[in-house]
N, C-alpha and C positions, 0 to 999 in steps of 0.2 A: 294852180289852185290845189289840183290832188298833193300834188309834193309838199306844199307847207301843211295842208291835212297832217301828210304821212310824218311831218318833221313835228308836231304837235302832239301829237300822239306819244313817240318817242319821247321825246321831253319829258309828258305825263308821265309814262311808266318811269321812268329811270326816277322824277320826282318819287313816285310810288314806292320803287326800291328802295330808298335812303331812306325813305319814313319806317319802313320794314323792318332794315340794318338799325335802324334808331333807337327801335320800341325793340327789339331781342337785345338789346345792349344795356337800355334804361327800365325794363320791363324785371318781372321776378327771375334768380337767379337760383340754384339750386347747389351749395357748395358742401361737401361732405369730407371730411383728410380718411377718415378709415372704410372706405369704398369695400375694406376686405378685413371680416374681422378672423383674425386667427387666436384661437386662443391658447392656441401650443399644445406641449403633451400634458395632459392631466390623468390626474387618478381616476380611478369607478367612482363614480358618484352620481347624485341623482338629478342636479341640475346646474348648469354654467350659467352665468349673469355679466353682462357688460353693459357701460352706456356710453353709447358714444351723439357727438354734436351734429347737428344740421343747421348751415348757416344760410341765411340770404344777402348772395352779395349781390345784388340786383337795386331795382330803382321803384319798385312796387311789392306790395304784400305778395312773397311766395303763400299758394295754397297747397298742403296737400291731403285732397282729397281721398286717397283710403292707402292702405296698405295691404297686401298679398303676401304671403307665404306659401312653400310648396314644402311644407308639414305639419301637421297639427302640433308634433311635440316644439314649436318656437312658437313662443308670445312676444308679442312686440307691445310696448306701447310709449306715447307720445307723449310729450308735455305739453303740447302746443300745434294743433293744425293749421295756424295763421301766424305764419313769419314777417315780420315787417324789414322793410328796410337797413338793415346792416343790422338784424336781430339773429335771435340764435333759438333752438327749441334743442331737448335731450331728447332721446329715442333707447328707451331701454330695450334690451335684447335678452331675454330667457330662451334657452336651450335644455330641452328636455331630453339627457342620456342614460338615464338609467336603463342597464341591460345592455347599452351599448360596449362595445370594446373593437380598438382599432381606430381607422379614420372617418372623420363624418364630415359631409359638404350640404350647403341647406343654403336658402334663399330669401331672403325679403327684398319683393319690390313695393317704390314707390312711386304713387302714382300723382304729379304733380301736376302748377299750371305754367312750367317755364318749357318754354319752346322747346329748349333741347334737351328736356332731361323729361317727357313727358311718362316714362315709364324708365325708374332707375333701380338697378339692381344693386342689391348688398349681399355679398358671397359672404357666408359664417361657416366656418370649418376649425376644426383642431382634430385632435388624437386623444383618445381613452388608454390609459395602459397602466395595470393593477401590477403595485410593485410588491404592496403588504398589505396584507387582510389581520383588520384589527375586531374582536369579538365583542366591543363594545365601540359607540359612538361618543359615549359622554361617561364619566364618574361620579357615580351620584351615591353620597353616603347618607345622603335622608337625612334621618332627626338624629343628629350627636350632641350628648347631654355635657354639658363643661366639666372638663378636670378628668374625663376620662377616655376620649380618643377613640379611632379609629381605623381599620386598615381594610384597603381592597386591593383586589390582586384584576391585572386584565394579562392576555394572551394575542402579541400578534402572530404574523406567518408568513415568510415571504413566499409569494406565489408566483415570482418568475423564475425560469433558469437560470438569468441574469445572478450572479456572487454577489451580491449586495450585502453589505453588515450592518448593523445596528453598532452606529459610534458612542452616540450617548445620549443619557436619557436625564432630563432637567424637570423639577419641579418649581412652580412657585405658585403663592408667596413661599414665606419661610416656614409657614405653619404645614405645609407639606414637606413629604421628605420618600425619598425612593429610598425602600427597605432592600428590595433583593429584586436582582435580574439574571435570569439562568437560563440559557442557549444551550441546553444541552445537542444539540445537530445541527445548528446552524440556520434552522429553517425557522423551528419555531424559539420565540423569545416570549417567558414568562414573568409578568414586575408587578413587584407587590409595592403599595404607596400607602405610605399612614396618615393619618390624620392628627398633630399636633392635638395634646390633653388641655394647652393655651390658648388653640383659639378662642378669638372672641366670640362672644355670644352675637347672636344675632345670623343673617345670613349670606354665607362663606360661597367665593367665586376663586379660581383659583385656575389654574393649569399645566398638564404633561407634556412637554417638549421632548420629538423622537426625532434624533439629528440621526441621518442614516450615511452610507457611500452612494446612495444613488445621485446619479449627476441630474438625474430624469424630475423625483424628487425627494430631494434631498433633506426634507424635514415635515413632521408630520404633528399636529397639535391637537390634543384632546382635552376637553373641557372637563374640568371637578366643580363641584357643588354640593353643598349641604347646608342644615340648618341646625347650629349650635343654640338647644336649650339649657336653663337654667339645671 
């Protein structure tokens, strides 16, 4: 009598296992492709942005229940805390580097309700590295009255050791135009950009393309703007 007990019991458990192996199989599933966001070398700047997918390959609603970071400067946020079944939610990623320069590694965990990923980490890392420091951010010629034009001058610098050139420098539309560019040492590059006396009236978006030799990066875009009155 104890033996078929003890052969009962066995049975039970092992039943118990398979239900176990079952539900972690048909239960929520926690599936991510970019586990590591790298966002490579980038310039100084004041903050990075990605968004990457979280799916559920599973057999029930993935939850997840909050999320962790181990920095203030990353904000995360979700589209969706309840994944359904072979659904998908985004997870935006802000990274705050201003002031940063060099390599930087940073962390979001999530914290789920799938068995094996009850605490998942996401590694965010890239590289800061200032090739050219430009004296303005945007081009902005304000109020330009029609039929009489405009011109402003900006100044970048390159601020690595690194031999980098300024290859060329592109305006558009057609209603801009690159007056003069003078490198007098190599370091700094000064470019005057006019304003078309044809623009249309109304108000003008336009843009500076700075193609350089850096392999790191190799092109730089600054916004113009204005508003052509009568």
């Amino acid at each position: 009598m104890k033996k078929l007990i003890i052969i009962f019991v066995l049975m039970a458990f092992s039943a118990g296992g398979i239900y176990l192996v079952s539900y972690a199989k048909n239960g929520p599933r926690l599936s991510i492709k970019d586990k590591n966001v790298n966002f490579g070398i980038q310039d100084i700047q004041d903050e990075l942005e990605k968004t990457i997918l979280v799916k559920n390959a599973g057999g029930e609603d993935l939850v997840i229940s909050s999320i962790d970071q181990d920095c203030d400067c990353t904000a995360v946020m979700l589209s969706s805390d309840i994944i359904p079944p072979n659904g998908e939610a985004s997870i935006l990623i802000r990274v705050g580097v201003k002031g940063l320069e060099g390599d930087f590694s940073k962390h979001i965990i999530l914290h789920t309700n799938d068995p094996e990923a009850l605490s998942f980490t996401i590694t965010v890392s890239g590289t800061m590295k200032r090739i050219f420091a430009f004296d303005t951010k945007l081009l902005d010629f304000n109020v330009v009255h029609a039929g009489k034009g405009a011109t402003l001058s900006f100044t970048m610098e390159r601020v690595t050791e690194e031999k980098v050139k300024v290859k060329k420098i592109e305006a558009t539309p057609s209603y801009l135009r690159i007056e003069d560019i003078h490198s007098p040492d190599g370091i700094f590059t000064f470019v005057k950009v006019s304003l078309s006396e044809k623009t249309p009236l109304g108000d003008f978006e336009g843009s500076i393309r700075v193609k350089t030799s850096s392999k790191i990066i190799p092109e730089y875009t600054i916004p113009v703007r204005a508003k052509v009155l009568p």
